[in-house]
N, C-alpha and C positions, 0 to 999 in steps of 0.2 A: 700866836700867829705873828710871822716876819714878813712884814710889807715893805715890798721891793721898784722901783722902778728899775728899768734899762731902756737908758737913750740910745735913739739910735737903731733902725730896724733892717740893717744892713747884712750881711754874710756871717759876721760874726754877732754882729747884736740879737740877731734872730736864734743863733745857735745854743747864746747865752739866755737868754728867753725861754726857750724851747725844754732847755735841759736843768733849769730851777723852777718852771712850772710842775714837773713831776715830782714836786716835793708836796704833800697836802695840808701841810702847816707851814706853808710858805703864799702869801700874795702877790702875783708877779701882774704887774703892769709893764706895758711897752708901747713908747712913747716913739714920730718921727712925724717928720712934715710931709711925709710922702703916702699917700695910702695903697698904693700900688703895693709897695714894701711891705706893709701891714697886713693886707689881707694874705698874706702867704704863712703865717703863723696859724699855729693851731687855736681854736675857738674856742678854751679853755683859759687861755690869756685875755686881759682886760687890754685893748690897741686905745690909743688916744693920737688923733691929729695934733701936733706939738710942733714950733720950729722955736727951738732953745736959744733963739735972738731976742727974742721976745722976755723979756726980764717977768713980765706981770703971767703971763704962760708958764712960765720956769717953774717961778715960788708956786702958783695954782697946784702945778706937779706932783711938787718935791712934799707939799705940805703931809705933816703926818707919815712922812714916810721912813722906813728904818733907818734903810740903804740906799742909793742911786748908783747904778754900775752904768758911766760912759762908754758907748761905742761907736761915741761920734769924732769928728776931724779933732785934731788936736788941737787946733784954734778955738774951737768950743769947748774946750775947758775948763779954762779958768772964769769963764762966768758960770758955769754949770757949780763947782766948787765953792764959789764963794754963793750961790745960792742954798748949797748946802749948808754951806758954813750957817746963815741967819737960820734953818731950819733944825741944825739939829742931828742934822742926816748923815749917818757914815757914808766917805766918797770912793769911788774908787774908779780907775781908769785902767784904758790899755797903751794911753800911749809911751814911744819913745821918743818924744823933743824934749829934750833936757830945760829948755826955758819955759816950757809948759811944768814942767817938774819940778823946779827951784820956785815957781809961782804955788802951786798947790801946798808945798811942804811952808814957805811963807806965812799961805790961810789958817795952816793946821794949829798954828800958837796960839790961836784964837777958838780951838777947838773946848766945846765942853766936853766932860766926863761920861767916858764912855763913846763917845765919838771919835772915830777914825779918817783919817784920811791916806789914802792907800794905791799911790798910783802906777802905772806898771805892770799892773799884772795877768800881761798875757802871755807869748811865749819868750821873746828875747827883744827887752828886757821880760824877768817875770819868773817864768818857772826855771828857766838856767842859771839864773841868779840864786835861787832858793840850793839847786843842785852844785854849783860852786861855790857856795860859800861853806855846803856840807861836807863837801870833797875834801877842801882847804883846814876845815876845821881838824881832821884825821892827819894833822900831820904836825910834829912836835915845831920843827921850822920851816917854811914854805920858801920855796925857789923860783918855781913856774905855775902861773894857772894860765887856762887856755881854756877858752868859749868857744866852741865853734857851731853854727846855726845854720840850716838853711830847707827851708821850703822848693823841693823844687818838681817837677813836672817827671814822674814816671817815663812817660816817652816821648823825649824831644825830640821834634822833627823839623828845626830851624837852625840857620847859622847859629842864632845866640844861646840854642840850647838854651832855651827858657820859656817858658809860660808864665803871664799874671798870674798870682795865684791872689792878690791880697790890693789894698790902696797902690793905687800907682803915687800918689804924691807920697805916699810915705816911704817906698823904695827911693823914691829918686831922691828924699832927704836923706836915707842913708847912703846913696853913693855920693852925694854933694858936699855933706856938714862933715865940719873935723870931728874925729873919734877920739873918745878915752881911753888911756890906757895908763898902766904904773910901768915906769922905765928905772932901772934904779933904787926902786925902793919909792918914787916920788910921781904923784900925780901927771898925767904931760898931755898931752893932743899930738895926735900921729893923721897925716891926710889919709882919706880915705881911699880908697882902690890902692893904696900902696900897702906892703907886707904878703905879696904872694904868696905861696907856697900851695903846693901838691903832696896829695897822701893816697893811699887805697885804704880803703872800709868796705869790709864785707865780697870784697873783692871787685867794687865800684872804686873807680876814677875819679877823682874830685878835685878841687881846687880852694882857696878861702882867701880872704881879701878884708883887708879895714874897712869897716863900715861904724854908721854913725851908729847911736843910743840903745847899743845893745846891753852892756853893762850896766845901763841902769845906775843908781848910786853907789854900785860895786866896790868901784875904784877910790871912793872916796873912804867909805868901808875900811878896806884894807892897805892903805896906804901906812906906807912904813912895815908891814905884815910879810908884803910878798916882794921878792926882787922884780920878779917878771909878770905883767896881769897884761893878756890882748882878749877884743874879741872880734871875731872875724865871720864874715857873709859865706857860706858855703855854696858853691857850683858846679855845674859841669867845667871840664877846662875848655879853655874857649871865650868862656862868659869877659871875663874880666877885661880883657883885649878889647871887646869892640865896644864894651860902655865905657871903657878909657876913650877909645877913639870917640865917642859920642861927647863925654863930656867935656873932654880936655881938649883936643884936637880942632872939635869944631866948636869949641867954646858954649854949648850947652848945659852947662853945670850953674852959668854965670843966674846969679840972683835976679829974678823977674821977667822978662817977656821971652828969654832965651831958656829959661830954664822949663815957661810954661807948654814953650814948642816943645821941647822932651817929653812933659808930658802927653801932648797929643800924639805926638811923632810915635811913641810905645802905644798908648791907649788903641791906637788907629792900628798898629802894624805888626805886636804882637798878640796872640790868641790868650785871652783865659782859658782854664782849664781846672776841672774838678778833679784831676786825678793825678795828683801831685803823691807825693811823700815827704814825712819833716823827719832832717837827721837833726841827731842833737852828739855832740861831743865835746865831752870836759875831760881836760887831762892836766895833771898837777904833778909834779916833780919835788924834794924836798928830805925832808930827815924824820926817820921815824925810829925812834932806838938806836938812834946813833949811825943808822946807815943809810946812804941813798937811794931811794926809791922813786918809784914811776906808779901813780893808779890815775886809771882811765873809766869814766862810765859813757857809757852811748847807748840813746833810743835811736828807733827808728817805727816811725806810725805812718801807718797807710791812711790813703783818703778808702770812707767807710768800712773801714774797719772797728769802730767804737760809736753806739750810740744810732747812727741812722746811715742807708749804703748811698745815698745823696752828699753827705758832708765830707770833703775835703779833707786832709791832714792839717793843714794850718785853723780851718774852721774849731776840729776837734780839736788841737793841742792845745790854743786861742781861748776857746773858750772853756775846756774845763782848767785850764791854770785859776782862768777870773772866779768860776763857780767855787772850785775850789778853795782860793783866800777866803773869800763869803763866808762860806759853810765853817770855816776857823774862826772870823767875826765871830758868827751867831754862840760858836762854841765859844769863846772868850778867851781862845789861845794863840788872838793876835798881838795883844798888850801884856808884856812880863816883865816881873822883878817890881817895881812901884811906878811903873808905867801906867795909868789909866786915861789916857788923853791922846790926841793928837799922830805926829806922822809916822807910818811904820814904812823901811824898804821894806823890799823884797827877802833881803838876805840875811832880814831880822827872824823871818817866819822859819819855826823848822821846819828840816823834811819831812823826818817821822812823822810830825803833826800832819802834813799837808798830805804823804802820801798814804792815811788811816781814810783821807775824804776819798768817799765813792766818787765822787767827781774825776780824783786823781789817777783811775784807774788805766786809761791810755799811756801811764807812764811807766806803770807796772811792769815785771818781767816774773814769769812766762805772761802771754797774753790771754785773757781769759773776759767776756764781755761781764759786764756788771750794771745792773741800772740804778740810776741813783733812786730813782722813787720808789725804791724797795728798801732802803735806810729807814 
């Protein structure tokens, strides 16, 4: 038996909850300070009132337990983590703040045997990282790799062609925070909302843009590996224009009281919305037997199409990336080579391994539904 907690009873914590509770040799608790939250889960799940500020509530938690999967703000991380750390407990998150990241990877040196610490792994960073790095690897020298992500709203019907689909403060981190990228061969920081460019998929219009903490520790990965490494926010066209004018123009990007009217200024003015779609595309450029090539992979996942016809595409992709590293823990084919300790990326995990977990199945091609409590 694998005693699990997940913090955090939110859109995606609930999903992640929801879909390692249909394991029957799995203990899943789920932990928030809100009971509203809570009671929306199914009654098969152990809920506990928790607010993860609370240090003496934390350890109470964590005690005894395998795993703890974060699905709280990324400012609650790093004490979540190092709570693990004293317990024992492999960690794992979804966030993308890079300083939440260099903190947790930090804790992990202090990690015992057999203890992971695992952050990242949702969709981007997370599962695209896992899919670029596999892309990358298929090629004797690499030239280009290209991320490109985006959650966006099936039928926009607003100027900014766009719906909330996800945290508003963590979109606005990534249209605010400098982004990673390999220029050269060599690590660098590119602003975000610059790097336009237009493409059609599928015979959809699209757009993509620098944003922040997608790549994940990608770039650090393959430096020196690849000339060219970006990853970019995918949109309708359109998007990028008026959140430029938003943040740059009227100076709402600026750190603190300006940046918090953004987020009210969206929260208040654009709609959520359950019926999104997430593309995913990775393309890499490069030398395979001597000659020039181009291979490209692309998902594309509907909201309810995987798992339950209520959940979102970002929920599903979201949350089975995270289920899925889990389920690689528990198999012991997150630590290789004489690894037994401590921090793994993302783009340390195989595919193959990842996409064997029924969890992975949303990412699968052809589409065919699978449930993982039948594993």
């Amino acid at each position: 038996m694998h005693y699990v907690t997940v913090l955090g009873a939110g859109r995606i914590g609930r999903c992640i909850a929801e879909l390692l509770s249909q394991r029957r040799d799995w203990h899943i608790s789920l932990a928030d300070r809100d009971e509203a939250a809570l009671s929306q889960v199914s009654e098969s799940i152990r809920c506990t009132k928790l607010d993860v500020s609370d240090p003496v509530a934390l350890d109470a938690a964590l005690a005894g337990q395998d795993a703890v999967i974060s699905a709280c703000q990324f400012f609650d991380n790093p004490q979540i983590a190092q709570a693990a750390l004293r317990h024992g407990t492999s960690y794992f998150d979804l966030t993308e703040d890079v300083s939440t990241t260099n903190h947790v990877r930090k804790l992990s040196q202090s990690a015992r045997r057999g203890q992971v610490f695992v952050p990242q792994c949702g969709l981007a960073p997370g599962y695209v990282g896992i899919l670029g790095a596999d892309v990358a690897a298929h090629f004797d020298t690499l030239e280009t790799l290209k991320l490109r992500v985006g959650a966006l709203p099936q039928m926009p019907n607003n100027a900014m062609l766009y719906n909330l689909t996800w945290s508003t403060e963590g979109l606005i981190n990534e249209y605010c925070n400098l982004c990673d990228a390999i220029k050269d061969g060599k690590p660098t920081k590119v602003l975000p909302l610059e790097g336009l460019e237009r493409f059609i998929l599928d015979g959809a219009r699209y757009e993509a843009f620098n944003t922040s903490g997608g790549l994940g520790t990608l770039s650090e990965t393959l430096a020196g590996k690849v000339n060219d490494l970006t990853y970019k926010t995918i949109r309708y066209p359109g998007h990028r224009d008026l959140m430029d004018f938003l943040v740059h123009d009227l100076k709402l990007g600026e750190a603190g009281p300006r940046r918090e009217l953004l987020m009210r200024i969206i929260e208040e003015a654009v709609p959520v919305t359950e019926q999104d779609v997430v593309v995913v595309l990775v393309s890499a450029t490069g030398r395979k037997r001597g000659k020039f090539v181009q291979h490209s992979e692309h998902r594309r996942i509907l909201a309810g199409s995987w798992w339950r016809p209520d959940w979102s595409g970002i929920q599903i992709t979201t949350a089975s990336s995270a289920c899925a590293v889990l389920d690689l823990h528990f198999l012991g084919r997150l630590l290789r080579g004489d690894k037994d300790r401590g921090f793994v990326a993302q783009e340390e995990i195989a595919l193959d391994h990842f996409m064997l977990s029924p969890y992975a199945a949303p990412f699968r091609a052809p589409v065919t539904q699978h449930n993982p409590g039948s594993a």
